[in-house]
C-alpha positions in Angstrom: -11.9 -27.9 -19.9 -14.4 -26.4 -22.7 -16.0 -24.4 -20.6 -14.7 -23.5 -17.5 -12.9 -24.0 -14.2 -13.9 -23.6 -10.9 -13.2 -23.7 -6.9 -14.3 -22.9 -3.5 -14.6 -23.8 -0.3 -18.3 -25.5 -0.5 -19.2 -28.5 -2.7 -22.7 -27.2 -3.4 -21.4 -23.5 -4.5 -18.8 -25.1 -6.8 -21.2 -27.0 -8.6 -23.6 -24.3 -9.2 -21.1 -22.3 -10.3 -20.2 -25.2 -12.6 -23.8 -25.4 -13.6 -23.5 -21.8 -14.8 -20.6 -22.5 -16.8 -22.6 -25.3 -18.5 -25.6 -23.3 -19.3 -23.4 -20.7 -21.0 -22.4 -18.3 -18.6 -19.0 -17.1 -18.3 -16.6 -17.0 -15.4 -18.7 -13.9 -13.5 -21.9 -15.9 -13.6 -20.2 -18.6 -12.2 -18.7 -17.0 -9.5 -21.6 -14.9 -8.9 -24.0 -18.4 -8.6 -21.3 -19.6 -6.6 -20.9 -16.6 -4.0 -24.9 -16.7 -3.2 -24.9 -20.1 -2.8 -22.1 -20.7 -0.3 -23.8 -17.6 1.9 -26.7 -20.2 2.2 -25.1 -23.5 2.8 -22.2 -21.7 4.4 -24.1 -19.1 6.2 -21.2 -17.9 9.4 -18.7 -17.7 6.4 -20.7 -15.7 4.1 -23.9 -14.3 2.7 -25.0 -11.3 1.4 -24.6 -8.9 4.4 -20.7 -9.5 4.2 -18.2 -7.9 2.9 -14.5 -8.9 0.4 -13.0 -8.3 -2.3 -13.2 -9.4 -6.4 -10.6 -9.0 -8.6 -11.7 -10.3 -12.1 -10.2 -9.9 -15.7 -12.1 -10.1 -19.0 -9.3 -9.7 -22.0 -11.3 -10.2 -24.9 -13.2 -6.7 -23.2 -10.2 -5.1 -22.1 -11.2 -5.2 -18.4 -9.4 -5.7 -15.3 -10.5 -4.4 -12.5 -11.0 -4.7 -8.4 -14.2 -4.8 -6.8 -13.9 -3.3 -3.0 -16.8 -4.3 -1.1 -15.4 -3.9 2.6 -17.5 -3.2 5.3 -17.8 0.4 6.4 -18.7 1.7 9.9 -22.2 3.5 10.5 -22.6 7.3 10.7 -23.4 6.7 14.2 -19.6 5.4 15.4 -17.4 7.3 16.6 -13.7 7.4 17.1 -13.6 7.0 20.8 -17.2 5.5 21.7 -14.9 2.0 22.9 -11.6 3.4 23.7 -12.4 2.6 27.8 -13.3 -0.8 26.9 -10.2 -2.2 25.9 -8.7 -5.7 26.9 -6.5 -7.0 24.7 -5.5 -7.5 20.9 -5.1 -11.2 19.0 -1.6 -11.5 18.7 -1.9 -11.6 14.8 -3.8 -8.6 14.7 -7.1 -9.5 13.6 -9.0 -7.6 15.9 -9.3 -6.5 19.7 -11.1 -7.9 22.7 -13.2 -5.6 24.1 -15.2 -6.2 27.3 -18.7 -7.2 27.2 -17.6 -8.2 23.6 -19.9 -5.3 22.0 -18.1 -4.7 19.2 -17.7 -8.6 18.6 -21.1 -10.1 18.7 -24.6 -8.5 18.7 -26.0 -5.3 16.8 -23.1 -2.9 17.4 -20.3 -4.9 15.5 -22.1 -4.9 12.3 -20.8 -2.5 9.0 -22.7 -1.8 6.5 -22.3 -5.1 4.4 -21.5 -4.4 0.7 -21.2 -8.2 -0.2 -24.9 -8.3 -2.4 -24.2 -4.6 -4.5 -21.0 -6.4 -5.4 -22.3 -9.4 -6.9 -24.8 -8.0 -8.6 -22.8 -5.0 -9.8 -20.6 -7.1 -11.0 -23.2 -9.8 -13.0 -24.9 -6.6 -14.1 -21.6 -5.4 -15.9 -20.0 -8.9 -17.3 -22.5 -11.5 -16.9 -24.1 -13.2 -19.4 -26.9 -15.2 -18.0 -30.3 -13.6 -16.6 -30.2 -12.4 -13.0 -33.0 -14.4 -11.8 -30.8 -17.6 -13.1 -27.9 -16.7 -11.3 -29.9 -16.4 -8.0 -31.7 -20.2 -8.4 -29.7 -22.6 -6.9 -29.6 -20.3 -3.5 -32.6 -20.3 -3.5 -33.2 -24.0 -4.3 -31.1 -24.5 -1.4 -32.2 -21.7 1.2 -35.9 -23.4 0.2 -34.9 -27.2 0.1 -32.2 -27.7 2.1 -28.7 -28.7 2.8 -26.7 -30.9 5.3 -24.1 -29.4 7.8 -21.1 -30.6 6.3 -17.6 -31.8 8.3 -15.8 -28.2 8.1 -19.3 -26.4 9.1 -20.1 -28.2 12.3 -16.1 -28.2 13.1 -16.6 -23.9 12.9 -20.3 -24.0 14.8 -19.2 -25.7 17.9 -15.9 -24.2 18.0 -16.0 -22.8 22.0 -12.0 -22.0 22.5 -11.7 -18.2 21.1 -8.7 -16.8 22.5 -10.9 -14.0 24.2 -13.3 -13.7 21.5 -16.8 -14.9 21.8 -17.4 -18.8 21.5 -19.4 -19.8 18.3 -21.9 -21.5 19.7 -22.9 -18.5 21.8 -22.6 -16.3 18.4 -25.3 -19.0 17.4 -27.7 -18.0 20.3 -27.2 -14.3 19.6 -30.2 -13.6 18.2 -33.6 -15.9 18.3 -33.9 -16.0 14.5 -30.3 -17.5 14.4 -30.9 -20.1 17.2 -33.6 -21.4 15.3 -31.7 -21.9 12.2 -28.8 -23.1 13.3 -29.3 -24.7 16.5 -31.0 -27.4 18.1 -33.7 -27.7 20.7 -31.3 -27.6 23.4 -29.6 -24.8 21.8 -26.1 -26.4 20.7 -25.4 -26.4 17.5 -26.3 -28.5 14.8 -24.0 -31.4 14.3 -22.8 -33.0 10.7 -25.3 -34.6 8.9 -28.5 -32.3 9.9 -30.5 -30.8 7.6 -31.0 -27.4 7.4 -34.0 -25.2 5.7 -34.3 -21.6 5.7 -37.6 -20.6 3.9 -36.6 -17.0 5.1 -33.8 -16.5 3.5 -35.1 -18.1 0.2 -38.1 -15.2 0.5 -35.6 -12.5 0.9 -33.1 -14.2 -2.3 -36.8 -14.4 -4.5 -36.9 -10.6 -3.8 -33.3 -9.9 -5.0 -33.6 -12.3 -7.7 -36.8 -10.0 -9.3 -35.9 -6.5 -8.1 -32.0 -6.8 -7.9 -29.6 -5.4 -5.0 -31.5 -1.8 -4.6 -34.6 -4.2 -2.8 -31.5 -4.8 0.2 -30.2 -1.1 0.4 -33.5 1.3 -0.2 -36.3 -0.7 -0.5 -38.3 -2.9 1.6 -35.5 -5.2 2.8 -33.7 -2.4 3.8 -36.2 -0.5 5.8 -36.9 -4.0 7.9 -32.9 -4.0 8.6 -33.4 -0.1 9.5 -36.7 -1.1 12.1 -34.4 -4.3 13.4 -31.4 -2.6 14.3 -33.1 0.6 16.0 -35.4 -1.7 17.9 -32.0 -3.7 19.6 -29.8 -0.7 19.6 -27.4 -1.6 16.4 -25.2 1.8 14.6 -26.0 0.7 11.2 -29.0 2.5 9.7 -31.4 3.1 6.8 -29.0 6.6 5.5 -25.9 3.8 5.6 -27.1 1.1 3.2 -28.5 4.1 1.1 -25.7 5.6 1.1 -23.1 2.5 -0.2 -20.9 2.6 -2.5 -18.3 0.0 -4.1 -14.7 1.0 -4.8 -13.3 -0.2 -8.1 -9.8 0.4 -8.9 -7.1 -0.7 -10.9 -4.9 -3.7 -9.7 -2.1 -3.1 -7.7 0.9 -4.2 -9.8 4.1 -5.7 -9.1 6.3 -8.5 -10.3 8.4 -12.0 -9.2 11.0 -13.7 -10.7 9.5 -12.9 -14.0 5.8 -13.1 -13.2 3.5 -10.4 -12.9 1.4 -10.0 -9.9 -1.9 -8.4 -10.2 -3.6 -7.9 -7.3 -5.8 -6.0 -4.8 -5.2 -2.5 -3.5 -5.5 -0.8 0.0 -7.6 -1.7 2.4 -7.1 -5.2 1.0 -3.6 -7.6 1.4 -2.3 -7.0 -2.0 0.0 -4.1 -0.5 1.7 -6.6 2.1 1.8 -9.7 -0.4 4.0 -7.5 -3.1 6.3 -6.1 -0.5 6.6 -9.7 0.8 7.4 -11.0 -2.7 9.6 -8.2 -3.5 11.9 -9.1 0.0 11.8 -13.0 -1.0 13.3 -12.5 -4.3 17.0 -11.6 -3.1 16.9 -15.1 -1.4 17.9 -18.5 -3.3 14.5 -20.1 -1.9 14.9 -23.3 -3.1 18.2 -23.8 -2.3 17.1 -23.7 1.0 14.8 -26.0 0.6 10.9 -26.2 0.9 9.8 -25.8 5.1 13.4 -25.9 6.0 14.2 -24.3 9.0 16.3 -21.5 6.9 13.7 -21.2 4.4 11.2 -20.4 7.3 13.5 -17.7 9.0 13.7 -16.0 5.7 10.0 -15.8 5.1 8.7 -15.4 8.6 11.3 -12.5 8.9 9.9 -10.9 5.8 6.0 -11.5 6.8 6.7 -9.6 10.5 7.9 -7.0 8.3 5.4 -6.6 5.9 2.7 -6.9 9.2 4.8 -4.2 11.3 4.4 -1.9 8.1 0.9 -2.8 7.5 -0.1 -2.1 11.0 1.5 1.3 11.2 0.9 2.4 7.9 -2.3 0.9 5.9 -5.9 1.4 6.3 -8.6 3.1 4.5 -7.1 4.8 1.4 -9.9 7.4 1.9 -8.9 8.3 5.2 -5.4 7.5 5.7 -2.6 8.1 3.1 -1.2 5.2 2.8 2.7 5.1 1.2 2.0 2.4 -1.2 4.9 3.1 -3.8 7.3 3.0 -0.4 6.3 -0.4 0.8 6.3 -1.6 -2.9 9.5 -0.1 -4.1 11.7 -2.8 -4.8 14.8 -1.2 -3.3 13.1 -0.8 -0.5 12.6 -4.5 0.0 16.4 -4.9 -1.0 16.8 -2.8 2.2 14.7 -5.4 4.3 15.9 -8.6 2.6 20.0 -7.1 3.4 18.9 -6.8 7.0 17.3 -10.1 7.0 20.2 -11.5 5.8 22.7 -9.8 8.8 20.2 -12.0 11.1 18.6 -8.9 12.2 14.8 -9.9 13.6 12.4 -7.6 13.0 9.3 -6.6 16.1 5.7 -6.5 15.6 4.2 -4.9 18.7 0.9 -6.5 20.2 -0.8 -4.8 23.0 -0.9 -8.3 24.7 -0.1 -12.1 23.6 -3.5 -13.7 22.6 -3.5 -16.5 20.1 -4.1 -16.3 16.3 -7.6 -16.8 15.1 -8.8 -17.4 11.9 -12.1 -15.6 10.2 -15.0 -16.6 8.8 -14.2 -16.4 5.3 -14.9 -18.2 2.2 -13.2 -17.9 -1.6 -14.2 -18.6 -5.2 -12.0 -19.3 -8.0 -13.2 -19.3 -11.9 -12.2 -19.1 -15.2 -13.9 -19.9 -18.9 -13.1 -20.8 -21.9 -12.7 -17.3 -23.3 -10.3 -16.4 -20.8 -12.0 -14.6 -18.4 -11.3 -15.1 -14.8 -12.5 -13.9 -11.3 -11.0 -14.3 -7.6 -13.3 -13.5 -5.2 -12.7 -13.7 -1.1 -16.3 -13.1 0.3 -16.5 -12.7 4.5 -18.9 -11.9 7.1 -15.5 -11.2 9.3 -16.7 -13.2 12.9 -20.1 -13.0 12.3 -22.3 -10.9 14.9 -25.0 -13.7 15.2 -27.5 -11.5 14.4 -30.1 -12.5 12.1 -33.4 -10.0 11.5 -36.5 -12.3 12.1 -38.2 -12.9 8.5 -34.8 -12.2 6.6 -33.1 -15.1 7.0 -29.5 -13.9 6.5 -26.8 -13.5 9.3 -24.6 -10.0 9.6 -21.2 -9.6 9.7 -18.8 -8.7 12.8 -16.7 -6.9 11.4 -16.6 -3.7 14.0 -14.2 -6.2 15.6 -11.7 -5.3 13.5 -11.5 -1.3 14.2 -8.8 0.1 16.4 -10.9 1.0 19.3 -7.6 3.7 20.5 -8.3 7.0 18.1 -5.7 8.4 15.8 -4.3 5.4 14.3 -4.4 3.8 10.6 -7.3 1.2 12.0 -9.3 3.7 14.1 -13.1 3.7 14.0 -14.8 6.8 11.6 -18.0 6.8 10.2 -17.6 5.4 6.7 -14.3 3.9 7.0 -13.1 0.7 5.6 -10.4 -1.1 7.6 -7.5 -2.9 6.0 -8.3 -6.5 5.7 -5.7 -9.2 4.4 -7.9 -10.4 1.5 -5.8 -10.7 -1.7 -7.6 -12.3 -4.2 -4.6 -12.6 -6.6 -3.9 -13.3 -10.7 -0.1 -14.5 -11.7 0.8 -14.0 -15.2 3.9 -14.7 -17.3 4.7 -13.5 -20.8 1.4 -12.0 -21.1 -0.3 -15.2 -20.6 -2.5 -16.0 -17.0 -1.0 -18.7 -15.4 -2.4 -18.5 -11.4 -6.1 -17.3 -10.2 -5.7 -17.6 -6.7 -6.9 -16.4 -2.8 -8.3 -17.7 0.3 -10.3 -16.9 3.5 -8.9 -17.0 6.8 -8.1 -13.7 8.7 -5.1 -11.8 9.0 -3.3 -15.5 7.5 -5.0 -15.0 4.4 -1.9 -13.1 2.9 0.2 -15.5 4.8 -1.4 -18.5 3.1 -1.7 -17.1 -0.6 1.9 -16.0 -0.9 3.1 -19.2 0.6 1.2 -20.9 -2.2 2.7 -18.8 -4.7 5.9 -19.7 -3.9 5.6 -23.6 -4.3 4.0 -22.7 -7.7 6.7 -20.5 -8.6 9.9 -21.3 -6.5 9.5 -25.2 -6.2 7.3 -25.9 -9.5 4.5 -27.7 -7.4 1.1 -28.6 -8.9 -1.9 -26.9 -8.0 -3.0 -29.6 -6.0 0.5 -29.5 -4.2 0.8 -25.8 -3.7 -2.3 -26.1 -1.7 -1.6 -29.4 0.6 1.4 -28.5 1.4 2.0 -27.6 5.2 2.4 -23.7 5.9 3.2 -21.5 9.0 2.8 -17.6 9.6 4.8 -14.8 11.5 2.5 -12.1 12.3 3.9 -11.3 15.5 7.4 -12.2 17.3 6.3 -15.5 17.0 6.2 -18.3 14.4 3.2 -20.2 14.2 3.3 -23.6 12.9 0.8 -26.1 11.5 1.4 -30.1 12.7 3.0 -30.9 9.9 5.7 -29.1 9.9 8.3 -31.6 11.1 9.3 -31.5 14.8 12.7 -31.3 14.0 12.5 -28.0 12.3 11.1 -26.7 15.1 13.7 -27.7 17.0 16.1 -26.2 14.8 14.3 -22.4 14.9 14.0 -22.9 18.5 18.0 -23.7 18.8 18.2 -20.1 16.8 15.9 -18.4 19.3 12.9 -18.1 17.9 9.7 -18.8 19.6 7.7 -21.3 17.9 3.8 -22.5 18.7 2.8 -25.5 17.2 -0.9 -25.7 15.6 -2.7 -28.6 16.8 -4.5 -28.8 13.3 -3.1 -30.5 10.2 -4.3 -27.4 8.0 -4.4 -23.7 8.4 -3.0 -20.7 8.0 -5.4 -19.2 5.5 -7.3 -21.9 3.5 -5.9 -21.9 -0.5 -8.1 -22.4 -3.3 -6.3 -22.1 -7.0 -6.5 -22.7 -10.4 -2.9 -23.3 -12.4 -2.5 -23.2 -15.8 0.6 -25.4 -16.5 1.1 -27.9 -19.2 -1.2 -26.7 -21.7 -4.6 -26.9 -19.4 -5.9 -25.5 -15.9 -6.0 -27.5 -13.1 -7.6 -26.5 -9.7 -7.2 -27.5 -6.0 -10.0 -26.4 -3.0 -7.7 -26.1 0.3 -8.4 -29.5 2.4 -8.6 -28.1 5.5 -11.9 -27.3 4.5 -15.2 -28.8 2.5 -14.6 -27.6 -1.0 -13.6 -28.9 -4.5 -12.5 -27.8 -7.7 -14.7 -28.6 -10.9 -13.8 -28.5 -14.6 -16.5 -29.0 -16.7 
């Protein structure tokens, strides 16, 4: 590596990020290049009416910092406006089912998206290269084109949503969208096709000259104001005007010797520390890697660490969240002793719906220099809406609010709810060793932690901490991908546990990472989906 390091979850984005690397940027540029272009050629994970977190560290400046930029509910929500709609909730908590699917798909599950004002905050503060350059190969590809890769069409024509509206559907939401993404017949478009979105490469020209104020007070934004009051959406003018980041410290803990940095409430960071901090009374490898022991323990501390963050964390701003109490470490001594007695914790679900995963995507980077960036960029499930002439699809995430008042998740004007995004940096004796994160839903935590734990507990490679099979207990159940061997199952079934069995060889949060272990950094792009890592 003499420049940099990089990963995600799209080919295309990795190598303009590599290309930024090579023309002298550092590891913000990269990311930044990277980020814009995977909303293109990724465009139901991600784009620039999304939301995430960035978590990025510049020693050679002194700076480490988080970037929140999670979606926040209109002025015009309020608590109660869905609370008679109510069906159901996913059983991992990602979100509830409400009927007619308004908060889900359409105008009225969109926040105001804070993805754009975070990239080019950030680039604005640490970049190196010019603005314009770090917006060119999204355009390039927005204007040129780009074929629908394996992982992209797999997503598109996904119709089995546990409740949740089919993808294909969220595809026809909105005529601009079914003209992108769809084809004459209206299905969606299969590997292979190519895709071209002049539209969006317009709207990215504009960005690219006048930066992110063009998308929250200028022209862009009063065409998403005229869209959304024509077709009855909460999100208004005032809102994107009135958008701010959140940019905090890290939140802090350590693991057998290595200190975790990593994002604060509303993001995952809380629940991966307190999971770490339970794990760490338990001889982990002495159990033995996927082991039906080994997955007790850790299942038993993730339904903990999910019971605590569904009663407790949300929106720092509106909720006070006990963060020191579910990171004290002698409060996870408390939990890893009752674990150990073979007491099973609860995690109450208003109904027994399947997991789903998000649309989510993730960029890792680091430079020569040092610095480094984790960033998990989302558009949540997307609403399908796309304003005719912009080009861009807006998130979902008002599918994620606790439609029931009162509660840590509950809807408010302004609000952020928790989200498990954790983008993540592992250092030991001062030294970075681990940039790490991932999209997928509520598993995102699940996934990242998991990974941690080969790297740390069993000494795996990058490349191995990723592959590796992984399963996830964010209810009374443990969910298992097919690799997990049958015979394990067996074995937590003969204990008493309920255990479903994912028909897919890889899930449960998609892992990108970039190790540095014997003298160099390697990187690994999870295989479940499209991506690669790319020194250069």
């Amino acid at each position: 590596m003499e420049r940099g390091i990089i990963t995600s979850a799209q080919p295309e984005a990795t190598e303009a990020g590599a290309d930024m690397l090579k023309a002298g940027g550092n590891a913000v540029d990269a990311a930044m290049a990277c980020a814009l272009v995977a909303g293109v050629v990724d465009p139901m994970m991600t784009g620039i009416a999304g939301f995430g977190s960035l978590h990025l560290k510049l020693p050679r400046r002194g700076v480490e910092e988080v970037i929140g930029f999670h979606g926040k509910v209109p002025a015009a929500a309020r608590p109660d406006m869905w609370a008679h709609l109510i069906e159901g909730e996913t059983r991992d908590g990602f979100g509830f089912i409400l009927k007619g699917r308004v908060n889900d798909v359409g105008y009225q599950s969109i926040t105001v998206p804070g993805s754009l004002k975070a990239y080019f905050e950030a680039h604005r503060d640490y970049g190196l290269l010019p603005w314009k350059t770090i917006c060119a190969p999204a355009i390039a590809y927005a204007e040129k084109g780009w074929a629908v890769r394996p992982h992209v069409a797999y997503w598109w024509s996904r119709k089995e949503q546990f409740g949740r509206t089919p993808n294909p559907e969220r595809l026809r939401a909105t005529p601009a969208c079914r003209k992108l993404y769809c084809d004459a017949e209206g299905n969606p478009l299969d590997i292979g096709a190519w895709v071209k979105n002049p539209d969006l490469a317009a709207t990215l020209r504009r960005i690219a000259e006048d930066g992110a104020e063009v998308f929250y007070t200028g022209d862009i934004a009063r065409a998403i104001d005229a869209d959304m009051k024509a077709n009855g959406g909460l999100m208004a003018y005032e809102d994107l005007a009135a958008y701010r980041l959140t940019r905090d410290q890290p939140l802090r803990g350590t693991y057998r010797g290595h200190d975790i940095a990593t994002n604060p409430p509303p993001g995952g960071g809380i629940m991966l520390l307190e999971m770490l901090n339970v794990l760490e009374h338990f001889d982990l490898a002495g159990l033995g890697h996927n082991s039906a022991g080994y997955i007790r323990v850790v299942a038993e501390a993730m339904k903990r660490a999910t019971a605590d963050k569904d009663n407790h964390v949300g929106d720092p701003a509106f909720v006070d969240v006990p963060v020191a109490r579910l990171t004290d470490k002698a409060y996870a001594r408390d939990l890893s002793e009752a674990i150990r007695r073979g007491e099973r914790a609860h995690v109450e679900r208003l109904n027994d719906k399947i997991p789903e995963a998000a649309q989510t995507t993730h960029v890792c980077a680091v430079d020569a220099d040092g610095n480094a960036v984790s960033m998990t960029h989302s558009l949540g499930m997307p609403s399908g809406v796309v304003t005719a002439g912009l080009g861009f699809v807006y998130n979902g995430c008002m599918g994620v609010f606790d439609p029931r008042p009162g509660r840590a998740g509950s809807i408010a004007p302004g609000k952020s709810r928790f989200s498990s995004l954790c983008p993540t940096l592992v250092s030991k004796d001062g030294a970075l060793k681990l940039v790490i994160g991932a999209p997928g839903g509520t598993q995102i935590v699940m996934g990242v932690m998991q990974a941690i734990l080969n790297v740390i507990d069993f000494d795996m490679p990058m490349l191995d901490a990723v592959v590796a099979p992984r399963f996830s207990a964010t209810s009374d159940v443990v969910d298992v991908m097919n690799r997990i061997p049958r015979a394990v199952q067996a074995e937590l079934e003969a204990d008493g546990y309920t255990v479903a069995r994912n028909p897919l060889s890889y899930g449960f949060a998609a892992v990108h990472g970039l190790l540095h272990d014997g003298g160099r950094w390697t990187g690994a792009a999870d295989p479940g989906h499209d991506g690669m890592a790319m020194s250069v």
